[in-house]
C-alpha positions as CSV (number, residue, x, y, z in Angstrom):
1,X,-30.2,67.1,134.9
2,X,-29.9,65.3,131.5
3,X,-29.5,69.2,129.9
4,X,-27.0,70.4,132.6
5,X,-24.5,67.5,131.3
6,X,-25.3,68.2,128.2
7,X,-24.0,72.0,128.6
8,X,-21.2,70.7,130.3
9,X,-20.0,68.2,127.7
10,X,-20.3,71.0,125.1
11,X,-18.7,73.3,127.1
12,X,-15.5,70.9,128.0
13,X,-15.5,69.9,124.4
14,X,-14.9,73.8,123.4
15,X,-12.5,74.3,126.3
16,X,-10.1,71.4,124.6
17,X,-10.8,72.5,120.9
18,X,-9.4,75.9,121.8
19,X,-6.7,74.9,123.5
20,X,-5.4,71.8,121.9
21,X,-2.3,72.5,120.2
22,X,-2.9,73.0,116.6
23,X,-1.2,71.4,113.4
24,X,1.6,73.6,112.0
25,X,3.8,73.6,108.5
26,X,3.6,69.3,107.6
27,X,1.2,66.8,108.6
28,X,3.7,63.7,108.6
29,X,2.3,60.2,108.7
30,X,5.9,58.0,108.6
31,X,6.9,54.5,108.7
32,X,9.5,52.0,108.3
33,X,10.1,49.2,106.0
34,X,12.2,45.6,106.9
35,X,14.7,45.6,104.4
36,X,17.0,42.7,106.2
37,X,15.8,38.8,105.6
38,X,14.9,39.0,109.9
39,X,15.2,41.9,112.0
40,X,15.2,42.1,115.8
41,X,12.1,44.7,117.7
42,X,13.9,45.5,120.8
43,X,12.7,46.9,123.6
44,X,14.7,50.4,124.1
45,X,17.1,51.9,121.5
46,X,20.3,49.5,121.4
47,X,21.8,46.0,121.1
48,X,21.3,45.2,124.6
49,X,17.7,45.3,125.7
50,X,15.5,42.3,125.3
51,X,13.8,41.1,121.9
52,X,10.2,41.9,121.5
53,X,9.7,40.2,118.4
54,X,11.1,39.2,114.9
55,X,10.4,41.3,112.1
56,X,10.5,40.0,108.6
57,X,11.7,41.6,105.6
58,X,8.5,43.6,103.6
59,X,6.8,44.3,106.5
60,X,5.5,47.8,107.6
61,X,5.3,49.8,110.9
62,X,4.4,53.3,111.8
63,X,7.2,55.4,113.4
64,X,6.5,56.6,116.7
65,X,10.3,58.6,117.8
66,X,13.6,58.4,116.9
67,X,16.6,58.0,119.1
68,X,20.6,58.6,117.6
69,X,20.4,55.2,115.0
70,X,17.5,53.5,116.1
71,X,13.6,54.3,115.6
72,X,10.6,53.6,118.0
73,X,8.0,51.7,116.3
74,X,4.4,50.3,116.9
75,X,4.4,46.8,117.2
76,X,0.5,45.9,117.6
77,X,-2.1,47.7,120.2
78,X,-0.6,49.0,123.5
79,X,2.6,47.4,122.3
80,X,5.8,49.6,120.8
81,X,9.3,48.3,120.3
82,X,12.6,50.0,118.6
83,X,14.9,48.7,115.5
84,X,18.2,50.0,114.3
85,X,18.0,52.2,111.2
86,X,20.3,50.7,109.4
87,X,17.6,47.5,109.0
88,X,15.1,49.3,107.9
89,X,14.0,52.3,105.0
90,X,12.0,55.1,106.3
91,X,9.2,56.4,103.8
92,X,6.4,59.2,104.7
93,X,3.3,60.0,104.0
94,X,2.3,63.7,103.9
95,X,-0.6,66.2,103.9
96,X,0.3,69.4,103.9
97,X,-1.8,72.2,106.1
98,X,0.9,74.8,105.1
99,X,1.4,74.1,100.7
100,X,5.3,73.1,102.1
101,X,5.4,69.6,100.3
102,X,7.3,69.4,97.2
103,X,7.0,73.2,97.4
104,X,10.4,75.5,96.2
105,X,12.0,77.1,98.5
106,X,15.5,79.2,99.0
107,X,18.6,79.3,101.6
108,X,18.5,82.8,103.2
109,X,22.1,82.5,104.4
110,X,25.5,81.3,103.0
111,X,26.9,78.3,103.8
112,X,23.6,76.3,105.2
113,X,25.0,73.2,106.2
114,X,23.0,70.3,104.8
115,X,22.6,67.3,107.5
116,X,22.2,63.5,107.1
117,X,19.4,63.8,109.4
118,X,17.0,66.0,111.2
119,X,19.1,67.6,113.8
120,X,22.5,69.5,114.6
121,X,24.1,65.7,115.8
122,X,23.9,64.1,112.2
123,X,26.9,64.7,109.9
124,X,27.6,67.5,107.0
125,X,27.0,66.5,103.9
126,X,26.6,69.4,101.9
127,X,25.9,73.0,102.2
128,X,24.2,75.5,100.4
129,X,24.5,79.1,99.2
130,X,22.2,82.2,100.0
131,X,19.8,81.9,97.2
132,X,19.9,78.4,96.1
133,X,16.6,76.9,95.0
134,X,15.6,73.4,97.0
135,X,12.5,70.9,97.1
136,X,10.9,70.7,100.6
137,X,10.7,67.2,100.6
138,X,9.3,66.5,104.4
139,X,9.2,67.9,107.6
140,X,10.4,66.8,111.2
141,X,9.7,69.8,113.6
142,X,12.1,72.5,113.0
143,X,14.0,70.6,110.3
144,X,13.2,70.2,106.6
145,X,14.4,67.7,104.1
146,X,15.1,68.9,101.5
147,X,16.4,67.5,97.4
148,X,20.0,68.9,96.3
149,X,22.9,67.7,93.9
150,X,20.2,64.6,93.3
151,X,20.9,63.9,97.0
152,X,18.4,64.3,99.5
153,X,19.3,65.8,103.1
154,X,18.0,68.3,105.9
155,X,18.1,71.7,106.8
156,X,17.5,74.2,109.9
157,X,13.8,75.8,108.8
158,X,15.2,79.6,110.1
159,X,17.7,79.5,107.2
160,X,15.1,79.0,104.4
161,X,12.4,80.9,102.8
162,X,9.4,78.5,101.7
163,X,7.9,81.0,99.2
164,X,8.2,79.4,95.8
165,X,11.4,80.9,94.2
166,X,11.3,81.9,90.3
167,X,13.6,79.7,88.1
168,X,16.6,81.2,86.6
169,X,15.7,81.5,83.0
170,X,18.6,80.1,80.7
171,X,19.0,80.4,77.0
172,X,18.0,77.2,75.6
173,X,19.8,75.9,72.0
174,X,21.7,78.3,70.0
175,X,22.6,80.4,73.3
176,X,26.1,81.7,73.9
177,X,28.4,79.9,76.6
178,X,32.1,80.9,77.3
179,X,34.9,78.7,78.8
180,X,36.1,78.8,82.5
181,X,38.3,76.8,82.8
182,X,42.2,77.3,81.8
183,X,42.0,74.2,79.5
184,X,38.7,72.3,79.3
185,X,38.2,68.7,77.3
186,X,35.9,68.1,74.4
187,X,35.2,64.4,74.7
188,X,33.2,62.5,72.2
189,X,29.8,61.7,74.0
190,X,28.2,63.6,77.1
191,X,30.5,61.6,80.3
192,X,33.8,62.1,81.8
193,X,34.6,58.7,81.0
194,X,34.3,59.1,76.9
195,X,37.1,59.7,74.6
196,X,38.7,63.3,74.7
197,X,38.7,64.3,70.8
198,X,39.6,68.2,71.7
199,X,40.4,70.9,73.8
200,X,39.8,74.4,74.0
201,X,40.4,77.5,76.3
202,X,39.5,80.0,79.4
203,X,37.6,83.0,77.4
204,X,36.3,80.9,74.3
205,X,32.8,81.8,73.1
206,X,30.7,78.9,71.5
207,X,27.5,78.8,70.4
208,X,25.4,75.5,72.3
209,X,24.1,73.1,69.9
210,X,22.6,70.4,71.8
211,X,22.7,70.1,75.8
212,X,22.2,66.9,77.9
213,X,22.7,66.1,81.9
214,X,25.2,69.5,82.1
215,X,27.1,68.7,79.2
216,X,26.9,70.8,76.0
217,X,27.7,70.1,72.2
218,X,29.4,72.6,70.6
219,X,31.4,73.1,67.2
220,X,34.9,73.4,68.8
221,X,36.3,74.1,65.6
222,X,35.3,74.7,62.1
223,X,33.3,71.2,61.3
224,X,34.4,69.5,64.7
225,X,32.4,68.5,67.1
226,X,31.9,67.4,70.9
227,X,30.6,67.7,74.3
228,X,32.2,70.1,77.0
229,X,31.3,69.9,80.8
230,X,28.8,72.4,81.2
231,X,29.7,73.6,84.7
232,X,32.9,75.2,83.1
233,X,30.8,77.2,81.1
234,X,29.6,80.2,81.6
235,X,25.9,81.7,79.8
236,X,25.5,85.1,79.8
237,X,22.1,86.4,80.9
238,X,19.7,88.5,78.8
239,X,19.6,91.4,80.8
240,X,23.5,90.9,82.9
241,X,23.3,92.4,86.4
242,X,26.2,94.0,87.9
243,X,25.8,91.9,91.1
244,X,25.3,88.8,89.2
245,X,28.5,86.3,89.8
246,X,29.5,82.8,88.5
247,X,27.1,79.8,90.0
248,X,31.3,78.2,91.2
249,X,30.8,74.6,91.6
250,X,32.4,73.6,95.0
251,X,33.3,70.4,97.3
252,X,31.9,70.0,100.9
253,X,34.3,68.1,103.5
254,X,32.6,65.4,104.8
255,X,34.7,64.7,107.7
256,X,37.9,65.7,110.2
257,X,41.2,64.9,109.0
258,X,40.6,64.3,105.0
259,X,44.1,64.3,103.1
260,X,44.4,66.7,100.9
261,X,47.1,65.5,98.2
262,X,50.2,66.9,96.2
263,X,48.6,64.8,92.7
264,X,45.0,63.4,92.2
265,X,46.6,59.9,93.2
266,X,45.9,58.1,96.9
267,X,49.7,57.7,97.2
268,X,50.4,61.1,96.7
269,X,52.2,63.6,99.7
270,X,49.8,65.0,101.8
271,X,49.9,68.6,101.7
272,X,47.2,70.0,104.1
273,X,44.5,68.5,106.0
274,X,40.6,69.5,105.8
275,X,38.1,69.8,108.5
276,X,34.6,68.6,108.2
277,X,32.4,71.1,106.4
278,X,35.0,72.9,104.7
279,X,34.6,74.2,101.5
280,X,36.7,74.2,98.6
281,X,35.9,75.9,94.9
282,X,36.4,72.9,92.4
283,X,39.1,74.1,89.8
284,X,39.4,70.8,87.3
285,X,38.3,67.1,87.8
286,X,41.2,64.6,87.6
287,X,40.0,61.1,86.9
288,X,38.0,60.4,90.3
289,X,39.1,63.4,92.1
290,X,38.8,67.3,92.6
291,X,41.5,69.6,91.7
292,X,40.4,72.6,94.2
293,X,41.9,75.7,95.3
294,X,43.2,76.5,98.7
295,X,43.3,79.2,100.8
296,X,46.8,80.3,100.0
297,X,46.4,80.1,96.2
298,X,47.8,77.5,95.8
299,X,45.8,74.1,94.2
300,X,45.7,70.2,95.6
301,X,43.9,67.4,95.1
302,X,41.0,65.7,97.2
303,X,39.2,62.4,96.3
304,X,35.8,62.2,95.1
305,X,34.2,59.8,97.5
306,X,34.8,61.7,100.9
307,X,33.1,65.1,99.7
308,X,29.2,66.0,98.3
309,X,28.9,68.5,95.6
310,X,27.6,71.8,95.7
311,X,26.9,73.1,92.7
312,X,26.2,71.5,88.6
313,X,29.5,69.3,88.6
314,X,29.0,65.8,89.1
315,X,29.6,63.2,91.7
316,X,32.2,61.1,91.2
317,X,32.2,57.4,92.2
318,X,35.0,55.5,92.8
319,X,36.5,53.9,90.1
320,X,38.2,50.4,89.9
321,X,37.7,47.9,93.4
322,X,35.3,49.9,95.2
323,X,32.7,49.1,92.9
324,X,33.5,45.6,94.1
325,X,31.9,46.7,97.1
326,X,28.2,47.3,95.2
327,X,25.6,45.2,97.8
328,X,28.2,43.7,99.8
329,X,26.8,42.8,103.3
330,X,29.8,43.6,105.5
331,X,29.9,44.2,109.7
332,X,32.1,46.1,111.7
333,X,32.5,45.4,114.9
334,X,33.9,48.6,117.1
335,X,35.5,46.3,120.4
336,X,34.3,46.8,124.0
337,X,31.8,49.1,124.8
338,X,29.2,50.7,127.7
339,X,31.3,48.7,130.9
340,X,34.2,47.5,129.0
341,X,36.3,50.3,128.2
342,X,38.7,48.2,126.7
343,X,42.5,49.0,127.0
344,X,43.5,52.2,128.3
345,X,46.0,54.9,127.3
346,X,49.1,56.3,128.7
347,X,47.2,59.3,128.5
348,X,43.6,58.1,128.9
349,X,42.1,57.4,126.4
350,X,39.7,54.5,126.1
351,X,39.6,52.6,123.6
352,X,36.2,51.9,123.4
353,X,35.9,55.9,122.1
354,X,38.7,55.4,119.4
355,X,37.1,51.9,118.2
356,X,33.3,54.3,117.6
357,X,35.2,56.5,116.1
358,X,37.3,54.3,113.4
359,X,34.0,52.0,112.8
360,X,31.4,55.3,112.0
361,X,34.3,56.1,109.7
362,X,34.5,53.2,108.0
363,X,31.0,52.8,107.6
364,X,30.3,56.2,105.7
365,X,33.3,55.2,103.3
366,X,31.4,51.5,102.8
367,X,28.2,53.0,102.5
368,X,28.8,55.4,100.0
369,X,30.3,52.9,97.7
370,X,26.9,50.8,98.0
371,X,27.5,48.4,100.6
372,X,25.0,47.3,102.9
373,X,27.0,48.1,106.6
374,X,25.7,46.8,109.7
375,X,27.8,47.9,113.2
376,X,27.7,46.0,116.4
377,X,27.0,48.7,118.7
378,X,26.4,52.2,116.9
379,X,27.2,54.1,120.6
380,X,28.4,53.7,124.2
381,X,26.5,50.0,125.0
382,X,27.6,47.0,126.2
383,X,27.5,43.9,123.4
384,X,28.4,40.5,124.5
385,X,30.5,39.0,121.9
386,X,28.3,36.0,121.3
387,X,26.0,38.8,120.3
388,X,28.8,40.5,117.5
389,X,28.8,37.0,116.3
390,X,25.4,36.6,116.2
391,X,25.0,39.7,114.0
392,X,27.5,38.4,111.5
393,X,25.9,35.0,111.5
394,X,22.1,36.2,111.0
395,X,22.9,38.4,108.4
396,X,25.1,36.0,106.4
397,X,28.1,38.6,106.3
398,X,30.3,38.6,103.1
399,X,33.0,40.3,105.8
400,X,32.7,41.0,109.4
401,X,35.9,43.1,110.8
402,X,36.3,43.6,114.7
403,X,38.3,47.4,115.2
404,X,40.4,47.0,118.1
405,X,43.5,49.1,119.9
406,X,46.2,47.2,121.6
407,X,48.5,47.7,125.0
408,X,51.7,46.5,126.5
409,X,53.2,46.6,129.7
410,X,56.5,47.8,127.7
411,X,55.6,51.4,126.4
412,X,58.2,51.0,123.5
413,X,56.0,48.5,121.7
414,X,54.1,49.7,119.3
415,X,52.5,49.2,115.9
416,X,49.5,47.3,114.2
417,X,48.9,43.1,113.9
418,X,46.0,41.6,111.6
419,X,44.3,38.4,113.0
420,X,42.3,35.2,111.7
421,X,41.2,31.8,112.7
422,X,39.5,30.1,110.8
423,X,42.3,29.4,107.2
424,X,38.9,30.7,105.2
425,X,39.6,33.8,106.8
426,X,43.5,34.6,106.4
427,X,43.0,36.2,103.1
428,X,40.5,38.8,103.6
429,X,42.7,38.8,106.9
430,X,45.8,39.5,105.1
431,X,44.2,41.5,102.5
432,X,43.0,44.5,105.1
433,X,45.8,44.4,106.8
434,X,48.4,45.3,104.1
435,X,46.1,48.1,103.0
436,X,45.6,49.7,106.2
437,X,49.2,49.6,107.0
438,X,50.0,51.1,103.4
439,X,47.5,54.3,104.6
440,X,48.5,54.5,108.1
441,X,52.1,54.0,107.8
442,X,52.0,52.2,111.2
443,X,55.0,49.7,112.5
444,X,53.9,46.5,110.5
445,X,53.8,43.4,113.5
446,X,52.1,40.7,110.7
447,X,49.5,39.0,110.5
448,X,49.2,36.1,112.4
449,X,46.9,33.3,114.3
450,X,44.9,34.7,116.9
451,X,42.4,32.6,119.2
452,X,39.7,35.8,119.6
453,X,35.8,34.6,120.2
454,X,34.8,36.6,117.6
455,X,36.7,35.2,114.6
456,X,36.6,31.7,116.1
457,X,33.1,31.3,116.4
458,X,32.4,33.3,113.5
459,X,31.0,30.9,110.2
460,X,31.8,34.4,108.2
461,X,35.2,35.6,106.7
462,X,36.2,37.4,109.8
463,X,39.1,39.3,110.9
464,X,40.0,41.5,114.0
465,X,43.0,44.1,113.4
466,X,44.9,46.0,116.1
467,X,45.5,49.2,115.3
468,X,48.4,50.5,117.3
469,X,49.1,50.1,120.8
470,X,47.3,53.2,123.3
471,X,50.4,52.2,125.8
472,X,52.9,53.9,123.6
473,X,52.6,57.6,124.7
474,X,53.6,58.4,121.2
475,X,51.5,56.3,119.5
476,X,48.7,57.1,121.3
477,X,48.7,60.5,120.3
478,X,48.9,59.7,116.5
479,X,45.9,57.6,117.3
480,X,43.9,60.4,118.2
481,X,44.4,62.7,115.5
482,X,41.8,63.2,113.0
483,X,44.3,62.2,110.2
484,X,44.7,58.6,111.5
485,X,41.4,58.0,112.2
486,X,40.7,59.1,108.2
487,X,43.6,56.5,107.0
488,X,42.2,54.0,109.2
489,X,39.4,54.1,108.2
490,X,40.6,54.6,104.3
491,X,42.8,51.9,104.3
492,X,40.5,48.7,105.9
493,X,38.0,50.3,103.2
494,X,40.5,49.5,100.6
495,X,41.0,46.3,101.9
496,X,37.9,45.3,101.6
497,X,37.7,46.7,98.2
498,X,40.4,44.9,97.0
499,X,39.5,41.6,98.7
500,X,35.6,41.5,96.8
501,X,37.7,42.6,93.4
502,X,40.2,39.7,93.7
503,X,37.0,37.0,94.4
């Protein structure tokens, strides 16, 4: 009897070792880390559902799933709970069954579109071209994330080839480049922001002296020297192949509606619009912004903060008040939410959508200049507003800014009004305000008192800002487009800038 189980166990044991799925490309151990003083475990994937616990800051948990902006974790035995990504770092831990990790790989198609995350619903924020070499950083099932442009992003794995790609061989010191560019600067050290001491032009042949970070030294005339941008440079190969074309430095769009301007200056006319992944070939670099070339030949100007870079020019960062915004703890608040829709349109629309849509705006723009951003409600939930507060309060906010639309029973009215309540809070009040009307070019109503639970009962510089009223038919439709909802967003992201820079 005791042999017949025996066989049996054996025999079950084989049955499920045969069968049970087996490990393919990355093993992926991953976790999250508490980067926030207190954190709230929830349990399900938003504001809404009840606390599990209190995380502290430091502490450790393995990730089980991840949901839109917030990530399952394990709590203690038999016990899971979810936090919102934007509380926590991610880290992994890999073995690799398939020599993917770290490996080199290549795009196999033009244009691969490089994602914030691991999946189609994440935003652009790069692409690549057919042939460029990557580093397979992780894996997350069909998805691999990847280092680019010293950024680090995620790709579809059908559009890249994991064998290990050769490196392009380039002439070290004493190779020839030639200019690209119609007029290029020699400037004194290797950065955009040192002296210019030279110039020189499209076709001129100079021999590399010294190279550093894409920048290279050169003898610009007969004992002068200086450093040239390297990306408008062009080295000749060894052996040159007929099929072998420029490496053309380019901007990717990083969202709908981006202005595309007359002169590299944020008051400039507005000569075209951009969608989101749209590409452009970078012709110059104009203080902090791209001089590109459109479609119809002719050039404009797009700013350097609301693209990525494909190719060996740099990234530029903001200059001037944005770096005022460098660890700044600021939340926005998009109004209403899951059962309150908010006001509604002449034509619909709720403005529970249109307050999403301005906040995740405003939060790329405040994140990329090195802010830590928190949101209310990152989708289509429900948050008390004793719970907005709450946010603002536990976090000790340097600003918290609730996004709302207004209404009238008069469809005439129309135009934008800044609140506060607390006097602490009427300059960064006043502040936001006149930038966002400067971008949006909305009617300007004031700013003015306004008894609203969220700024009253808020300890933190608060404001809450209408911006334009859905009951105006006109208006509303202005308020949809992609090109408001880019100023918007652009001009409470100034205001905030400048409010931190005047402190």
């Amino acid at each position: 009897m005791f042999k017949k189980m025996s066989l049996l166990l054996i025999c079950i044991i084989f049955i499920f070792g045969t069968f049970l799925p087996q490990s393919k490309g990355m093993a992926t151990s991953r976790s999250i880390t508490i980067y926030a003083d207190t954190v709230n475990i929830r349990e399900g994937p938003s504001l809404s559902y009840p606390l599990v616990k209190q995380a502290k800051k430091g502490e450790k948990y393995t990730i089980l799933q991840e949901k839109g902006d917030w990530t399952q974790i394990k709590v203690a035995l038999g016990q899971t709970g979810w936090v919102a990504n934007w509380l926590v770092t991610k880290e992994s831990s890999q073995t690799s069954t398939s020599g993917n990790a770290n490996a080199t790989a290549v795009a196999n198609t033009d244009q691969l579109r490089v994602r914030s995350g691991p999946g189609t619903s994440f935003r652009i924020i790069g692409v690549l071209n057919k042939g460029q070499a990557v580093t397979i950083l992780d894996q997350n099932e069909n998805w691999y994330e990847i280092s680019f442009s010293n950024q680090r992003g995620w790709v579809s794995t059908d559009y890249i080839n994991t064998q290990t790609a050769p490196k392009e061989t380039q002439n070290g010191n004493n190779g020839v480049v030639t200019v690209t560019a119609d007029t290029l600067s020699v400037r004194k050290s290797a950065d955009l922001n040192a002296a210019v001491i030279g110039t020189v032009e499209k076709g001129q042949q100079f021999t590399v002296l010294q190279e550093e970070n894409n920048w290279v030294k050169i003898e610009y005339k007969p004992g002068s020297y200086g450093w040239a941008a390297g990306w408008y440079m062009d080295q000749a190969a060894a052996n040159p192949s007929p099929e072998k074309t420029n490496n053309e430095n380019t901007v990717t769009i990083l969202q709908d509606g981006s202005n595309i301007r007359k002169s590299p200056n944020g008051q400039a006319d507005v000569i075209s619009h951009a969608k989101e992944g749209d590409t452009f070939a970078i012709s110059n670099i104009v203080n902090d912004w791209y001089e590109i070339k459109l479609s119809n030949g002719a050039k404009g100007y797009v700013a350097g903060w609301i693209v990525s870079v494909n190719g060996t020019a740099p990234n530029i960062e903001k200059q001037g008040p944005q770096n005022s915004l460098k660890n700044k703890t600021i939340v926005i608040d998009p109004g209403h939410g899951g059962v309150d829709n908010g006001t509604t349109g002449s034509s619909g629309t709720l403005e529970k959508n249109l307050t999403i849509k301005t906040a995740k705006l405003l939060y790329d723009k405040l994140r990329a200049a090195g802010a830590n951003v928190y949101l209310t409600r990152t989708d289509d939930t429900y948050i008390s507003l004793p719970a907005r507060v709450s946010v603002s309060r536990s976090l000790q906010a340097d600003a918290f800014v609730s996004l709302h639309y207004d209404s009238n029973t008069d469809p005439n009215v129309q135009g934008s009004t800044g609140y506060y309540y607390h006097p602490s809070q009427k300059s960064l009040a006043e502040t936001v305000y006149t930038s966002t009307i400067n971008e949006t070019g909305l009617k300007n109503r004031g700013v003015r008192f306004g008894d609203f639970h969220v700024i009253r009962e808020n300890s933190q510089k608060a404001t809450l800002i209408e911006l334009g009223y859905l009951s105006n038919p006109s208006e509303e439709m202005t308020l949809n487009s992609g090109s408001f909802q880019e100023n918007a967003a652009t001009g409470v992201f100034n205001g905030l800038a400048r409010f931190f820079s005047s402190k």
